[in-house]
N, C-alpha and C positions, 0 to 999 in steps of 0.2 A: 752345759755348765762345766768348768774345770775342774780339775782333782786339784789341782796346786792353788793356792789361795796369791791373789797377787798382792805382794809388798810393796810395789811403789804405784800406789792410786789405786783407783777402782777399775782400772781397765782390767777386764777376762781375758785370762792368759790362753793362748792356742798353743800352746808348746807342745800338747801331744797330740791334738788332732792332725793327723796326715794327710787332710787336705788341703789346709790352710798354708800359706804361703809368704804371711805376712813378716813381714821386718821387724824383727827387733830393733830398738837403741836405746843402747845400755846407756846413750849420755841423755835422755829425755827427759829424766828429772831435776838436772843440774841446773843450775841457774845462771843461763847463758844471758850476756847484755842483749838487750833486744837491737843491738846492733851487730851482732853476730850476724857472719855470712851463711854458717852452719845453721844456725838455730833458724835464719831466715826460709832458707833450703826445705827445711822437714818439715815447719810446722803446722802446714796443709796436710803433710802425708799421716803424720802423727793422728791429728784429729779426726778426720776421716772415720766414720764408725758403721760399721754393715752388719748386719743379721742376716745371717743363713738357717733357714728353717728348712726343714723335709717334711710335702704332705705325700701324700699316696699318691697323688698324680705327677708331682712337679718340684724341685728345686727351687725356694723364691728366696732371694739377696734384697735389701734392702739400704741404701745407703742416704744418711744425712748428709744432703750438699743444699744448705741454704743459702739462697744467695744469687744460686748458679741454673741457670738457664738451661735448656738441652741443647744450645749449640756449642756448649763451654764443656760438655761433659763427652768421652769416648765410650763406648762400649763394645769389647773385643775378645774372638775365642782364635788363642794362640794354637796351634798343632793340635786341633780337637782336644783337647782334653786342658786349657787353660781359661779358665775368665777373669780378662780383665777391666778394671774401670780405672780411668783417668780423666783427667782435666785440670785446668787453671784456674785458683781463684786468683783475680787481678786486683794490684797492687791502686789502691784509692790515690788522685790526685793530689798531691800537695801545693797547696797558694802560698805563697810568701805571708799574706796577712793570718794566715791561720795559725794560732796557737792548739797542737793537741795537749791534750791533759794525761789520756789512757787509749791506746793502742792496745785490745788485746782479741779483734778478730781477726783471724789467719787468713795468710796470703799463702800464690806457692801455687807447683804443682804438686798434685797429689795421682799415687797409685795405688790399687789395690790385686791384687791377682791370687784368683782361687784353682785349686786344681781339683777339676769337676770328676766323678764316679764314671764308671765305663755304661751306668744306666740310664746318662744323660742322652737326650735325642737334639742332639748340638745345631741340626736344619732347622729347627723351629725355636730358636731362641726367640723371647719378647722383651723390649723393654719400654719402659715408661715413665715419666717425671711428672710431678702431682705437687705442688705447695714444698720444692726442694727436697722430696725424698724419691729418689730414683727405685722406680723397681724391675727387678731383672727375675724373670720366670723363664726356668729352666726345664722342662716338659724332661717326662722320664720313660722311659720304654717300657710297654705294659711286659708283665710278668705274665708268661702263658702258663698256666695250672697244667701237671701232668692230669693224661685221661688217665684214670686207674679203670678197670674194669674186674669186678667179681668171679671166681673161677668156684665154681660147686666142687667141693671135696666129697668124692663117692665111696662107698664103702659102708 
């Protein structure tokens, strides 16, 4: 959860988490014609929405892509130490006889890219697609406990 409270929408801000990687745009709330080239561009990447949780064993990413298929979807570790998710959602056919009314699910590609902890075990990434929610399980390197050993104080 954020310390800064977000003023435009309810999206959770990552501004100070240092792993996160995500893109700002500061023009996301304006109100571009849905004929905009820009607005057309982002507004897969915009919505795109992932949960990263930490349990004790593993990293799990979660990401809402309904719609989209797992051969539409990429999943990728840049220079060990980045994860990224991409893919296209494709743009519905238009018929000449078709009158739309409202247009407002996203097209586009979209990216995400997380920069993973150095206690990720990056060989054994998993992912998985279930009812359009991608999950990406990140296995973590176990923590070896120091041996302590007991020393009798004599005297």
């Amino acid at each position: 959860m954020s310390l800064i409270p977000s003023f435009f929408g309810s999206r959770r801000s990552n501004i100070l988490d240092p792993f996160s990687l995500e893109i700002w745009d500061p023009f996301k709330d304006f109100p571009f014609s849905s004929e905009s080239q820009f607005a057309k561009e982002t507004s897969a990447l915009v919505d795109t929405r992932v949960d990263w949780k930490e349990t004790p064993e593993a990293h799990l990413f979660k990401a809402d892509l309904p719609g989209l298929n797992k051969e539409e979807v990429k999943v990728e570790v840049e220079d060990d130490t980045v994860l990224q998710i991409s893919g296209e959602r494709k743009v519905e056919k238009e018929e000449k006889k078709d009158t739309w009314h409202r247009v407002e699910r996203s097209s586009g590609k979209f990216l995400r890219r997380f920069r993973l902890p150095e206690n990720a075990k990056m060989d054994q990434i998993k992912a998985s697609m279930e009812n359009g929610v991608l999950t990406v399980t990140v296995p973590k390197v176990e923590v070896k406990k120091p041996d302590v050993k007991s020393i009798e104080i004599s005297g």
